[in-house]
Every structure is written in structure tokens, then in C-alpha cells.
C-alpha positions as CSV (number, residue, x, y, z in Angstrom):
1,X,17.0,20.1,31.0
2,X,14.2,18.7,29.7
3,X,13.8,15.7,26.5
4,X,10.5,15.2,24.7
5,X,10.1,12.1,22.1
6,X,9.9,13.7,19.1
7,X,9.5,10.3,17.2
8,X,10.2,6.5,17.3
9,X,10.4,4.4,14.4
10,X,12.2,1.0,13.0
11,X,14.5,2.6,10.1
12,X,16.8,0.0,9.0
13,X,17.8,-3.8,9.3
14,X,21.8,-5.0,8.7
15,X,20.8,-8.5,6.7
16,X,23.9,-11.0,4.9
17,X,23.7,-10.0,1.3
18,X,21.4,-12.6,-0.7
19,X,21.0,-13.7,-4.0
20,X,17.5,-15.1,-5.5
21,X,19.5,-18.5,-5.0
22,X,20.1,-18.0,-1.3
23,X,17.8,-15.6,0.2
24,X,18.0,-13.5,3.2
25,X,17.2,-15.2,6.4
26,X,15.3,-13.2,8.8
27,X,17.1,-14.9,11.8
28,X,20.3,-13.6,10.8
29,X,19.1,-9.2,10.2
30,X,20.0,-7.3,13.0
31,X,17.2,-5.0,13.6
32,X,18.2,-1.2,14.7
33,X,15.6,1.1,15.8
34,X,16.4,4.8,15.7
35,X,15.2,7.4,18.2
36,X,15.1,10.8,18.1
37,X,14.8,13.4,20.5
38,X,14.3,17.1,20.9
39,X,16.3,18.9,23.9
40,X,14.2,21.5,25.3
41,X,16.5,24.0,26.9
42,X,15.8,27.1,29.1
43,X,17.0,30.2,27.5
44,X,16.8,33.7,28.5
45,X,14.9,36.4,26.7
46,X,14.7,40.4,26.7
47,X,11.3,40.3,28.3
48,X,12.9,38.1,31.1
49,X,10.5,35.1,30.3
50,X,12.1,31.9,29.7
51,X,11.5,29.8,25.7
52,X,12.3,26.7,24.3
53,X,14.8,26.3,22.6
54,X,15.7,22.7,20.5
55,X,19.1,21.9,19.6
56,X,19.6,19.8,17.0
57,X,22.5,17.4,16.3
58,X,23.2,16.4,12.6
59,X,23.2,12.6,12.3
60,X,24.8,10.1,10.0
61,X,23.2,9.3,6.6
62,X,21.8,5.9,6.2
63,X,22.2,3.6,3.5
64,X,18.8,3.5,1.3
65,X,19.3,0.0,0.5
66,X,19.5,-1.0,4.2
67,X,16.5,0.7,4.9
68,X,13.2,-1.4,6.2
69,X,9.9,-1.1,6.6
70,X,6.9,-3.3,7.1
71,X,3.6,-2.9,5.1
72,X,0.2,-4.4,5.8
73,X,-2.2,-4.5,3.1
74,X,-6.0,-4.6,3.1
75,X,-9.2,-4.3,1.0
76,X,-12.8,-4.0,1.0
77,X,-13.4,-4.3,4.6
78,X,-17.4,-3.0,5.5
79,X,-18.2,-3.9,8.9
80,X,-18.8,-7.4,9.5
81,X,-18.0,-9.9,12.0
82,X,-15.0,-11.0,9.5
83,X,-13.8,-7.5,9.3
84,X,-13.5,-7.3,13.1
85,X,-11.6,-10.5,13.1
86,X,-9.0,-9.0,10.6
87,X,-8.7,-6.0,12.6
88,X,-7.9,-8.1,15.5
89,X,-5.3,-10.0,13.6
90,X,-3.9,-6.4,12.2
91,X,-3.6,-5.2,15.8
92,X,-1.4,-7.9,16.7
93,X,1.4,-7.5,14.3
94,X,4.1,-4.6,14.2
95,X,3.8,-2.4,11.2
96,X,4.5,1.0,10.2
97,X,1.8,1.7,8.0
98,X,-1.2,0.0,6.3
99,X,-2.4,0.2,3.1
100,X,-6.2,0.0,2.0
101,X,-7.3,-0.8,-1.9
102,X,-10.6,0.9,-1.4
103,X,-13.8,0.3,-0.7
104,X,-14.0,1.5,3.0
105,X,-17.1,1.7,4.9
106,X,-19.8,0.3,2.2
107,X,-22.0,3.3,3.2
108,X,-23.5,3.3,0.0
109,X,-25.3,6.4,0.5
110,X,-26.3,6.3,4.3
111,X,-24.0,8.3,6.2
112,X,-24.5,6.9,9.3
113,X,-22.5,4.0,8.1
114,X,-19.7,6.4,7.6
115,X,-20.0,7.4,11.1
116,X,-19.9,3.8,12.4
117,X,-17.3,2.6,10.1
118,X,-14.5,5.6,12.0
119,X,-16.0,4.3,14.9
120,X,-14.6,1.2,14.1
121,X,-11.0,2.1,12.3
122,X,-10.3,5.2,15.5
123,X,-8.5,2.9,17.5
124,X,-6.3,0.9,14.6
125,X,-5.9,4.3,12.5
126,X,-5.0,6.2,15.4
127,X,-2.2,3.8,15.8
128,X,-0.6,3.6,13.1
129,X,-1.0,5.7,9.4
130,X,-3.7,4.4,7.3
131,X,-3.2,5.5,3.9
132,X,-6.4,4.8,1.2
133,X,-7.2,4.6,-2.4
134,X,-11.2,4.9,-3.4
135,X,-12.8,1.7,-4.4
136,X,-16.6,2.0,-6.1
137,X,-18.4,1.8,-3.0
138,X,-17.1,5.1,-2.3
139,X,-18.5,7.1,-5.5
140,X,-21.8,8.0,-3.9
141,X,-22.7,10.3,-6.7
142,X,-26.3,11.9,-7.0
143,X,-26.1,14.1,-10.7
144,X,-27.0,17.5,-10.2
145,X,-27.4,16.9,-6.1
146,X,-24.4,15.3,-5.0
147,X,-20.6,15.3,-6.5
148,X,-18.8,11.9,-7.0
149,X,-17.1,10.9,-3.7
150,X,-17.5,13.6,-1.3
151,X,-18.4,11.9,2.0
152,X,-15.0,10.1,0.7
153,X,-12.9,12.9,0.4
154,X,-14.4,15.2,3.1
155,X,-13.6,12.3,5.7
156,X,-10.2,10.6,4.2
157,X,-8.4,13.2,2.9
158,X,-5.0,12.2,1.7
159,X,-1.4,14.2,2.1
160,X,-2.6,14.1,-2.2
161,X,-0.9,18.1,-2.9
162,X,2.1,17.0,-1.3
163,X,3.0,14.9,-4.3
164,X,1.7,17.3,-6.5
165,X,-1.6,16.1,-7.3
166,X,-4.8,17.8,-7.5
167,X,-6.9,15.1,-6.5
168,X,-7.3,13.2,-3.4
169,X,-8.6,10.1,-5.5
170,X,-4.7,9.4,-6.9
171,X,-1.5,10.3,-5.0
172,X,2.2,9.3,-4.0
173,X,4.0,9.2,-0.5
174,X,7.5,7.7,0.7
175,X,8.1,5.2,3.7
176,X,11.6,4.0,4.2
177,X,12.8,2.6,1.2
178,X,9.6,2.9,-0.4
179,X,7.7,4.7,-3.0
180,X,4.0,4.4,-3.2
181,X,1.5,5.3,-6.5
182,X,-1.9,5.4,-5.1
183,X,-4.2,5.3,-8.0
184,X,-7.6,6.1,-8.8
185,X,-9.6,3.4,-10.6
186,X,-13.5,5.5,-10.4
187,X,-11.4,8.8,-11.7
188,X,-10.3,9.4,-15.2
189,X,-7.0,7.5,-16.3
190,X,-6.8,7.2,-20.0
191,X,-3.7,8.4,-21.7
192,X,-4.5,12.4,-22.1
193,X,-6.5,12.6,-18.3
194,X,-4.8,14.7,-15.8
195,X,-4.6,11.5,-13.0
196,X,-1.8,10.0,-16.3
197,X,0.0,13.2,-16.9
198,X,0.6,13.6,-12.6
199,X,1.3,9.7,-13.1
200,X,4.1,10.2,-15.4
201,X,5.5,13.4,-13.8
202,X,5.6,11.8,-10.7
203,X,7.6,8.6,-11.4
204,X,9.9,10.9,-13.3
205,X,11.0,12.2,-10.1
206,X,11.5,8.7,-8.4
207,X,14.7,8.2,-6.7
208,X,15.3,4.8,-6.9
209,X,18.7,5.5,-5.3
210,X,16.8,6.9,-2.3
211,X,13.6,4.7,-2.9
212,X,14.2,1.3,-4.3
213,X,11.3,-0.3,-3.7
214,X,8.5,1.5,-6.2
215,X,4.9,0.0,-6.2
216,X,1.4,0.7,-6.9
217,X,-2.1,0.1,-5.2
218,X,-5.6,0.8,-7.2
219,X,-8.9,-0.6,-6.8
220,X,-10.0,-2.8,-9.7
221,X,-7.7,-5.6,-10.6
222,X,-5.8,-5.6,-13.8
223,X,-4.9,-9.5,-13.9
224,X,-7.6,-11.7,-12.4
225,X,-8.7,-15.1,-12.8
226,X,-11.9,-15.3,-10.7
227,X,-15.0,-14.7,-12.5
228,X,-16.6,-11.9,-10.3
229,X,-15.7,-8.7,-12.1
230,X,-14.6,-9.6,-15.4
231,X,-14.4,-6.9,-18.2
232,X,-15.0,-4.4,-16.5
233,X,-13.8,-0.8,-17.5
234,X,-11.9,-0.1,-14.4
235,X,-9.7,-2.8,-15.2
236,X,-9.1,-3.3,-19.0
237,X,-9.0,0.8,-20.2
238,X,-6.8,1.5,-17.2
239,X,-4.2,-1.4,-17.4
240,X,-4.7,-0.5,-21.4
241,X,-4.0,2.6,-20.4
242,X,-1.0,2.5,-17.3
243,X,0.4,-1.0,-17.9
244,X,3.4,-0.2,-19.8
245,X,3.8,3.4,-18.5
246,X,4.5,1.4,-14.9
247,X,6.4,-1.2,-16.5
248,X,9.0,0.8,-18.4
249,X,9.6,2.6,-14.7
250,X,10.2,-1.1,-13.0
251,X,7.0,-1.1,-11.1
252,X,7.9,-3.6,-8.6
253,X,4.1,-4.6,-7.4
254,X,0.7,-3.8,-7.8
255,X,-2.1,-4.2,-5.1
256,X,-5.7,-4.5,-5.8
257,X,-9.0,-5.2,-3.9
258,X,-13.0,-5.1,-5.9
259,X,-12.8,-9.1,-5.9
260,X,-13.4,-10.7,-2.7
261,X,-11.0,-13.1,-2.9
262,X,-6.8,-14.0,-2.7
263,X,-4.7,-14.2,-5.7
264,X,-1.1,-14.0,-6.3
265,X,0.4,-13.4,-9.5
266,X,3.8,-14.0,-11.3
267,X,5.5,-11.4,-12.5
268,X,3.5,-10.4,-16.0
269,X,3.8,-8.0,-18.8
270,X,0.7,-7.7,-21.7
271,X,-0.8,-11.3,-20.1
272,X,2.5,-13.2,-21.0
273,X,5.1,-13.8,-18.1
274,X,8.3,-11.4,-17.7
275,X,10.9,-11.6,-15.3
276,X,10.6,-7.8,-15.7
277,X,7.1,-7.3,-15.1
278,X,4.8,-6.4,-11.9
279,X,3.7,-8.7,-9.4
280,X,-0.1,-8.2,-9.6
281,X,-1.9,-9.2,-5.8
282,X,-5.1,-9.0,-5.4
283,X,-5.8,-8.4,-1.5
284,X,-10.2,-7.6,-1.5
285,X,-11.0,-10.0,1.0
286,X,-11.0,-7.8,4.2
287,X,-14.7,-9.1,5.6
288,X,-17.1,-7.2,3.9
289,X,-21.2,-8.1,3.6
290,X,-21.0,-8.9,0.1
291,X,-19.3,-12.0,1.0
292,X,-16.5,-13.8,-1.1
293,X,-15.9,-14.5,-4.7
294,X,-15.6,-18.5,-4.8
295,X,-15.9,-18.9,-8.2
296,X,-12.7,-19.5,-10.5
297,X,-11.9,-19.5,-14.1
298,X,-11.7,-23.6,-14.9
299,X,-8.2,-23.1,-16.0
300,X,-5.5,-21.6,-14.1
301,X,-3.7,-19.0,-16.2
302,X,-0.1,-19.7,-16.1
303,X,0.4,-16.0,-14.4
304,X,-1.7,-17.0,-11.5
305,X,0.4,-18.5,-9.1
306,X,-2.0,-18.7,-5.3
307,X,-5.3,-18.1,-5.8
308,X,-7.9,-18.7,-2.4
309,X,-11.4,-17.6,-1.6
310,X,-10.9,-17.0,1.8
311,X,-10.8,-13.5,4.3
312,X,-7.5,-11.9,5.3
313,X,-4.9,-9.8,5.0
314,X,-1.5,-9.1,3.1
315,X,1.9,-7.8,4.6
316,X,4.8,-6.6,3.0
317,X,8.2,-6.9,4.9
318,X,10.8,-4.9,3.4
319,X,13.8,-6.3,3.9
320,X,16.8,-3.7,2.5
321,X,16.7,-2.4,-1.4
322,X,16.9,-6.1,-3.1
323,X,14.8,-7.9,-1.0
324,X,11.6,-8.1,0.4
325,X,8.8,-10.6,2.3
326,X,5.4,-10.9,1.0
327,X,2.7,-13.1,3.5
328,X,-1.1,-13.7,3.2
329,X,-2.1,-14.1,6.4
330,X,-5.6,-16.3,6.2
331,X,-8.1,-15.6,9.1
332,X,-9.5,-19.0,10.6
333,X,-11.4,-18.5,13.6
334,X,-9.3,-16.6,16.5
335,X,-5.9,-17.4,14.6
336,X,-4.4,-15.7,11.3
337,X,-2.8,-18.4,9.9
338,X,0.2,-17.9,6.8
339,X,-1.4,-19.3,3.7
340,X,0.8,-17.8,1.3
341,X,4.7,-16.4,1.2
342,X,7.5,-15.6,-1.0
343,X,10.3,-13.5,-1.3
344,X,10.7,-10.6,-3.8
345,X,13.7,-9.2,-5.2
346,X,13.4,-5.5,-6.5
347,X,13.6,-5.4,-9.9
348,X,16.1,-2.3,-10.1
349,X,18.6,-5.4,-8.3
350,X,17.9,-7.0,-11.8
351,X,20.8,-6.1,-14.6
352,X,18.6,-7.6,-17.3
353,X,15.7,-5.1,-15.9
354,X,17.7,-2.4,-15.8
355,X,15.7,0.3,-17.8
356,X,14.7,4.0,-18.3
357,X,11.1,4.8,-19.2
């Protein structure tokens, strides 16, 4: 009889119940990791030829809320010196998949540098799943020669009909516990555009029993108080736009790149804090040739809670349904050091959030 790994992954972690008083302590989760196997078994046929033949076993249903997973988080990357650091410091930690906020390879319009840039990524994205959003860098478009974002979408195409949409610029997908809104910040997403109408369909059919973790990744920051890329379209029509649609659905984050820089925000509704509103990060500090954005607004807005000019990466551990550990991971020479940390607690674990859109 013969057994062939079908697939290997870390499902769930048993953690103490927590409160935001007394949250959960790593030390004390019990991590389980479920393996599953096919059984290939020799079975006759009329020809007299031996098949395969899998026998399956029906297993026991898991918990959503205990589910885990862990989440790292990048943007704007190029191919620099700094992105290979953060690669390096990527490769060293244990995730099961990674999420980019766009702007990939900065080709800008010489292929080549597409061809070097999956040069680069082939042994990380090989790995583990890599799962994109377009950032501007990535339009590309010649009128009348050259469509918007085709080297783009011909070389990082996304499982995008699987959720229904019929783009690959703006999709959903699940990991454990987890349901992820990929959106398009270079497509159109004002309130009668097809990328809001598969938006709203979509978190119609979130199952926060199944998912309870729902959050959002785009390109151009909504809340941001550095002063590269201010008032820009991308950012004020589109939160104009999406901000309450994904607040009245308990959004629990949002992830951005475009600004080459940290920042961590409280959670905000309409520029005011709300207990109930998204934590906006903004994670475009992956290494790329442009540099990084060092230059702040004078005054702090009280939404902005860690802000840093510096390279890196983000990660997202999620614990169980309630909770979950965010870290920005600061690259300083040959160490990632932990700049920044705090624990989440999922908003739909919130009575007073408790809503319907």
C-alpha cells in the first residue's frame, strides 16, 4: 500500500480564552498541525491492469474560531539591495501566505525588468502562495498600442473568477479563518463601477461564522500622514467611495503600500477615531529604488499611532476568531528587528460592533 502527501499545513492553535484586558499569551497556545494523506491502493480492473484508487476518511470539523494562520505583508519592493535584504528576512520566518500591496517589479515599461524581477521572487513564490494587488507601477499603458496592465495580468494572474470577479486587478480568497478583499486602486471603484457592485456582492456572502477575520489590501493609502502622495485620486474618491461600504461589514484591517514608509493607524471611521472602525497600515516600504518617504506632516494626527521611515515588512499572526498579532519587522543590516506590535481583537468579538451592512 502506498501513501502520497497530499498536503501539510498549520490549521489551528488551542489558546486560553482572552479578553482585550488580558490577552492571549503565545507561550501558552498549543499549536496542532494537520496532515493529510491520500492512500493509493491497487485495485483490479476488467482490462487486467491495476489503477489508483484513494480512499478517503471523513474527518472531524474544526472550530472556525480556533483556526490560525500567519500572514506576511509586503509592498513596493523593485529590486534593490534593500529588497533582497527583506526577502532574506521573509525566508526566515514561517508563514502560510504573503501578501503584496502592489507595485511589483518597477518595470515601468522595459520588460526585461519583469523577467528579472521572477527571477528574483521564483524561489520565495515557489514556496509559499504569493497573492498580489496592482500598485501604479504596474499600469504600463500605451493608448491605442498597449492596454492598461497587461505584462501585469499576463504574468500574475490571480484565482480572480473564483470569487466571482471579472477582473484580475480586484479579487477575494480565504485562508483559515480569513477572508481577504483584494482591491484595485488604478481600476474604476466609484459607487456605480463594476469593481463596487462585485465588492458589495461579495462581502454579502462573507461567513463570518466560518471566516472571522475579514480584511482588505489596496494600493494607495486611504489614511496617511506623510507628505509623499497626498490628494491623490486613488486615495480620497476610493475611500470616498468604499469607506463606509467596508465599515458597515466590520472590516477588521486595511493594508496599503504607494508611500515608502511605516505607519500604523488607530482604529478610524470618516478621519475621527471609532472603536468600530478599520485599522488602516500602511506597509510600502519593501526596498524599492525610489527610496523612502522621510518627510511627515508636523503634527501627528491623533489616528496615527507608529509612524517610521524605515524598510521592512509586516506580519499578521492570527491567533483564533478574537484575536490576532500584528509585528513590523524593521530591516537593520543582517537582522529584522521588531519595531512595532500590538494585538487585535476582531471586531465581530465586539457587542457594541455588532452590525449588518
Amino acid at each position: 500500500m502506498e501513501f502520497s502527501l497530499v498536503n501539510s499545513c498549520r490549521l489551528l492553535a488551542a489558546c486560553p480564552r482572552a479578553t482585550d484586558s488580558s490577552p492571549i499569551n503565545p507561550a501558552k497556545c498549543i499549536m496542532l498541525r494537520l496532515v493529510l494523506y491520500k492512500i493509493l491502493r491497487p485495485t483490479s480492473t476488467d482490462a487486467g491492469g491495476t489503477v489508483l484508487n484513494t480512499i478517503s476518511r471523513r474527518l472531524p470539523l474544526l472550530d472556525p474560531l480556533s483556526l490560525s494562520s500567519s500572514l506576511l505583508l509586503v509592498g513596493d519592493l523593485g529590486q534593490t539591495d534593500w529588497t533582497m535584504s527583506t526577502l532574506g528576512h521573509v525566508a526566515a520566518y514561517d508563514y502560510d501566505v504573503l501578501l503584496f500591496a502592489g507595485d511589483l517589479s518597477y518595470a515601468d515599461y522595459i520588460q526585461s525588468r519583469w523577467d528579472t524581477f521572477g527571477q528574483m521572487m521564483s524561489p520565495y513564490a515557489n514556496y509559499k502562495p504569493w497573492m498580489v494587488t496592482e500598485g501604479n507601477h504596474e499600469k504600463e499603458s500605451l493608448p491605442l498600442l498597449v492596454e492598461s496592465f497587461l505584462a501585469y495580468n499576463t504574468r500574475w494572474e490571480m484565482p480572480y473568477k473564483e470569487s466571482g470577479s471579472n477582473s484580475n486587478l480586484y479579487y477575494s480568497f480565504e485562508v483559515a479563518g480569513v477572508h481577504v478583499l483584494m482591491l484595485g486602486s488604478y481600476t474604476d471603484f466609484d459607487t456605480e463601477s463594476e469593481q463596487y457592485k462585485w465588492l458589495q456582492v461579495d462581502l454579502a456572502k462573507v461567513n463570518r461564522a466560518k471566516t472571522p477575520w475579514l480584511i482588505a489590501m489596496l494600493h494607495a493609502p486611504w489614511y496617511n500622514s506623510n507628505t509623499a502622495h497626498q490628494g491623490e485620486d486613488e486615495s480620497e474618491d476610493m475611500m470616498a467611495a468604499m469607506e463606509t461600504l467596508l465599515y458597515q461589514n466590520n472590516v477588521d484591517l486595511l493594508f496599503a503600500g504607494h508611500v515608502h514608509a511605516y505607519e500604523r493607524n488607530l482604529r478610524v471611521y470618516k478621519k475621527k477615531l471609532d472603536e468600530c472602525g478599520i485599522v488602516h497600515i500602511t506597509i510600502g516600504d519593501g526596498g524599492n529604488r525610489e527610496g523612502l518617504a522621510t518627510d511627515w506632516k508636523s503634527t501627528q494626527p491623533a489616528w496615527s499611532a507608529k509612524r517610521e521611515s524605515s524598510f521592512g515588512f509586516g506580519q499578521l499572526n492570527v491567533v483564533n476568531g478574537t484575536h490576532a498579532l500584528w509585528s513590523w519587522h524593521r530591516n537593520q543590516d543582517v537582522e529584522a528587528v521588531m519595531a512595532d506590535e500590538v494585538w487585535m481583537t476582531n471586531l465581530n468579538a465586539k457587542p457594541e460592533c455588532a452590525r449588518k451592512a
